[in-house]
C-alpha positions in Angstrom: 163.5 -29.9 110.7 163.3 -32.9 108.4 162.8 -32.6 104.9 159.3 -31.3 104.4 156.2 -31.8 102.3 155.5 -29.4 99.1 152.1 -28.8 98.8 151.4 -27.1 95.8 148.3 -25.5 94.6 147.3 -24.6 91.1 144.7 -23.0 89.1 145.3 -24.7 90.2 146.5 -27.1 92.4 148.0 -28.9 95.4 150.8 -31.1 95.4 153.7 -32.3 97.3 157.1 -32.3 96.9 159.1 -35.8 96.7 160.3 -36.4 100.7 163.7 -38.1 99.5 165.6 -34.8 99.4 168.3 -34.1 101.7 167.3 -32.4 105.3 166.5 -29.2 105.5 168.6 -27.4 108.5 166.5 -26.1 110.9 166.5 -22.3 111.6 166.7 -21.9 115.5 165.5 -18.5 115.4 162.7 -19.7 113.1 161.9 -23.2 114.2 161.4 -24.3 117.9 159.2 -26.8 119.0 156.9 -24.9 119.4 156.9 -22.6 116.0 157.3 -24.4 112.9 158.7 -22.2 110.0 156.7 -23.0 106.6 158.0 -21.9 102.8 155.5 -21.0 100.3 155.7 -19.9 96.8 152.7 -18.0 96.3 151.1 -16.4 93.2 151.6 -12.9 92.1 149.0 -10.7 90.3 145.9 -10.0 91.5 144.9 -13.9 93.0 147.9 -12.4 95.6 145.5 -10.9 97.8 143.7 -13.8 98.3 146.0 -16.3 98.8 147.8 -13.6 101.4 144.5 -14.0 103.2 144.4 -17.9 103.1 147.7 -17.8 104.7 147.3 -15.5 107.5 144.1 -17.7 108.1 145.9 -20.9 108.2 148.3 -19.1 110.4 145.5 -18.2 112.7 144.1 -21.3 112.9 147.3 -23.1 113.7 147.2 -20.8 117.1 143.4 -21.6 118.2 144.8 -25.4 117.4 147.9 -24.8 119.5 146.0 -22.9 122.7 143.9 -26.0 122.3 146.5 -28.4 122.9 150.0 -27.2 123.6 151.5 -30.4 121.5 150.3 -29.2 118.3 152.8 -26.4 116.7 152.3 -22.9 115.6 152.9 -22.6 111.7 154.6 -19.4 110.4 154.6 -18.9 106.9 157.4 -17.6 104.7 156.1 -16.3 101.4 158.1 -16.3 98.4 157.5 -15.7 94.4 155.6 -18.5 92.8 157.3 -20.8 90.5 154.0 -22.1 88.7 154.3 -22.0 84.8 151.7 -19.3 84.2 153.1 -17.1 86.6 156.6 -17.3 85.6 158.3 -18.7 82.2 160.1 -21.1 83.4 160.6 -23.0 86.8 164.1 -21.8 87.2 163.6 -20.9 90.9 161.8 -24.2 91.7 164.3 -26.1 90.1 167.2 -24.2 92.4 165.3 -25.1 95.4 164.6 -28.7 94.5 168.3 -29.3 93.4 169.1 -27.3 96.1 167.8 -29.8 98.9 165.6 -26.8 100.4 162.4 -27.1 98.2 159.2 -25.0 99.6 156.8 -26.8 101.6 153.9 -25.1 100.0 153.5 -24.0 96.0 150.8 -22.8 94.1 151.2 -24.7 90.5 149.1 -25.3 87.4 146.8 -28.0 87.3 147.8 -28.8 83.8 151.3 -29.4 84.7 151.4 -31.2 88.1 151.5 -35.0 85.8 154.5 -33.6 84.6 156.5 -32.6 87.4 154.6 -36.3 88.9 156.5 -38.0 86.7 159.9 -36.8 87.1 159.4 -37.3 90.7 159.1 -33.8 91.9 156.2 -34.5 94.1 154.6 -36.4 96.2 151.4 -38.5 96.2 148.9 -37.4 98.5 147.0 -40.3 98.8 148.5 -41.6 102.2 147.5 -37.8 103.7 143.9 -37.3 102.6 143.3 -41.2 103.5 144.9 -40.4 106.6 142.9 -37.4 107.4 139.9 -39.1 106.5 139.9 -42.1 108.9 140.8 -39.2 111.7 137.1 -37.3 110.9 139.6 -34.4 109.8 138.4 -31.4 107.2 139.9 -33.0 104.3 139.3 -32.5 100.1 136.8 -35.2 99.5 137.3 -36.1 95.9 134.4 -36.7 95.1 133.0 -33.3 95.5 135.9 -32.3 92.8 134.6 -31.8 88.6 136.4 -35.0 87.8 138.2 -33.3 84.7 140.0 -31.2 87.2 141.1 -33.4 89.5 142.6 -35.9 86.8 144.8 -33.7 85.5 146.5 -33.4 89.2 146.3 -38.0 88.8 149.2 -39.4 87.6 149.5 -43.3 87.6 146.5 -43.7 89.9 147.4 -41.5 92.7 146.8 -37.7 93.4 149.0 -35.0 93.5 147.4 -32.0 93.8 144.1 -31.0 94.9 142.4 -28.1 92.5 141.4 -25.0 94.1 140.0 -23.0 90.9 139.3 -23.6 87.3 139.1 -20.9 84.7 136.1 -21.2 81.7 136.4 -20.4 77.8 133.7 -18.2 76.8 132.6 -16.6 73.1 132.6 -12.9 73.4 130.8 -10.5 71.0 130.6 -6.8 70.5 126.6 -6.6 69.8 126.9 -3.4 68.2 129.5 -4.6 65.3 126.7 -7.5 64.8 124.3 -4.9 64.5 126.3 -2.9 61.7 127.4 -5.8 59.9 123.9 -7.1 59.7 124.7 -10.2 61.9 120.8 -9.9 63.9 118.7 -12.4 64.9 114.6 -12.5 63.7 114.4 -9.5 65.8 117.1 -7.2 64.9 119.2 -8.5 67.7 123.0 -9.2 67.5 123.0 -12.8 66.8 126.4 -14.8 68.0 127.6 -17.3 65.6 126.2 -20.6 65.9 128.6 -23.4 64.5 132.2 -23.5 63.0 131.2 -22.3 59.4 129.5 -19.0 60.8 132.6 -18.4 63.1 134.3 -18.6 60.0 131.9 -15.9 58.5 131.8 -13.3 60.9 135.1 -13.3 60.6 135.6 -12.1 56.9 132.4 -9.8 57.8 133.9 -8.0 60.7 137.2 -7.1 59.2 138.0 -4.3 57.6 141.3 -2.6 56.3 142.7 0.9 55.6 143.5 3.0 52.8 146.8 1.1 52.2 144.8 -2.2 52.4 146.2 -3.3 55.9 143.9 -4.9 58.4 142.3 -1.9 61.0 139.7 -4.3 62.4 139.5 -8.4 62.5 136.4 -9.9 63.1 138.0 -13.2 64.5 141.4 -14.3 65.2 141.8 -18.0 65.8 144.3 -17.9 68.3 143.9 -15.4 70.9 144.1 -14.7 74.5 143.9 -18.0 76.1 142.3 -20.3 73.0 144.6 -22.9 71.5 144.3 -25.6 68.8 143.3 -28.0 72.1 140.4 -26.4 72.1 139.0 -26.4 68.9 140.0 -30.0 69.3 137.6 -30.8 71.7 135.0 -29.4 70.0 135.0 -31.4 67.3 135.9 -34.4 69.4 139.2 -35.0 69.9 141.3 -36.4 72.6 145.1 -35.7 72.9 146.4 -39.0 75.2 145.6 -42.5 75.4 143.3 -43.7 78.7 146.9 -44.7 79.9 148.5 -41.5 79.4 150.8 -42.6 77.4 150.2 -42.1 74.0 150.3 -38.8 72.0 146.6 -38.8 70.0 147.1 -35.3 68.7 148.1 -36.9 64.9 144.2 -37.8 64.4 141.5 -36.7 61.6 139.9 -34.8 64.3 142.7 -32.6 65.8 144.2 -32.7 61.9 140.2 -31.3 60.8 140.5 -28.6 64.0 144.0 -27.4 62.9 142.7 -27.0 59.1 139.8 -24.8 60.1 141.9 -22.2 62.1 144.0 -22.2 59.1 141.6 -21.1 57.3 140.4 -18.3 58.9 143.6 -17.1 58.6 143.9 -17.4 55.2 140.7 -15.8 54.4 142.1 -12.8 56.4 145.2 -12.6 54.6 147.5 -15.7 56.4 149.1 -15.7 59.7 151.5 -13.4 59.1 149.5 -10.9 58.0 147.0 -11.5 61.4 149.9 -11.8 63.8 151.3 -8.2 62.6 148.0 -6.8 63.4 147.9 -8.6 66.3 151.4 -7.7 67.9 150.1 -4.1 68.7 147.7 -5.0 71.1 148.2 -4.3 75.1 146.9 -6.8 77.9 144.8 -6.9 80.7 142.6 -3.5 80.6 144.5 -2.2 77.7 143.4 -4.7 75.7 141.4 -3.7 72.2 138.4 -5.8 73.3 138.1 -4.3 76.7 138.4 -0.9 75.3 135.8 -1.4 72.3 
């Protein structure tokens, strides 16, 4: 079979792989004309499941298609570990297949990171398929019904990439009752969530404590944690990181500068980084971790 199409999907996305590799040999035991053998890197963890059920469905529906009309080809699906950055630390496996001339037809990928792999010509514009799809009254992604911040990060140079399936949020979380003891209550005695910058800055001193030997036992806030980065604070206060071109770095501006200041700061009123991060390094993930368990 001829050199196929990499479709990748991220938190995510969709993309495909550049078509000017070298040919893919076809499998005979795989690949008749009939059945039509499909590589995808898939997630692991617990969005596994899932995707395993997209797959069987597409595989399903390739069938009804094919008892429909005996031209169209029955798609089997050969799963394989995902090479997407959040899954794995780096795209070593990807890279193998790519150089390799056998590149999956199918990856899930971040959405973040699709530009990237864009511009060193790793995949390939979709553009040409969804236009395609659309003049033929196929199910297609209509773009428009996409949060536009999403789908620009799968744009690079004015053409698509990848087509988001998911987005994940950033969300404040607060222990009511430590509000309560610490005296952090609204009007009516109710744990009250701080409000602004200076009274995330507060609760923070507040809610930390330290042992006998003056260590910290409990932090009220730590700056960077879990899945919150200096980006972030950026935005709030009104940053941008890249030019309207994508070109330009803006992270060296007053506001990301102001952003990177104030999480400094918390940290210093809790004793510096160091001090924080050593704290820190004992915690477990997923259900393990301190905040889950209270």
């Amino acid at each position: 079979m001829n050199t196929k199409l990499v479709l990748a999907t991220s938190l995510l996305c969709l993309a495909l792989l550049f078509a000017l590799y070298p040919q893919r040999q076809a499998d005979p035991l795989y690949e008749t004309e009939q059945i039509v053998e499909i590589i995808y890197m898939g997630p692991g963890g617990p969005i596994k499941g899932a995707m395993d059920d997209a797959v069987k469905e597409f595989e399903r529906l390739s069938r009804v298609a094919h008892e429909q009309d005996s031209s169209k080809p029955i798609y089997r699906v050969i799963s394989g570990q995902t090479a997407a950055r959040n899954q794995v630390a780096d795209p070593t496996r990807f890279l193998v297949s790519v150089a390799g001339g056998v590149p999956p037809d199918v990856i899930y990928f971040d959405r973040y990171a699709v530009a990237e792999w864009a511009a060193r010509g790793a995949f390939m514009p979709l553009d040409p398929f969804i236009d395609r799809d659309i003049a033929a009254g196929r199910d297609t992604p209509r773009l428009e019904r996409f949060y536009k911040s999403c789908l620009d990060e799968a744009v690079y140079k004015g053409q698509v990439y990848a087509i988001p399936n998911s987005v994940d949020d950033r969300a404040l979380f607060y222990n009511k009752d430590l509000l309560k003891r610490a005296g952090l209550v609204d009007e009516n005695g109710e744990a009250q969530p701080p409000r602004d910058w200076d009274e995330l800055k507060e609760y923070a001193v507040k809610l930390s404590e330290r042992d006998g030997d003056g260590k910290l036992k409990t932090v009220g806030y730590i700056p960077q944690f879990g899945n919150v980065f200096l980006y972030i604070y950026g935005w709030m206060n009104g940053a941008r990181y890249l030019s309207d071109d994508g070109t330009r770095n803006l992270i060296n501006t007053p506001e990301v500068v102001e952003a990177l200041e104030y999480m400094v700061s918390i940290y210093d009123t809790l004793g510096g980084f160091e001090e924080v991060n050593a704290f820190q390094s004992g915690f477990q993930g997923n259900e393990l971790d301190p905040f889950i368990q209270g």
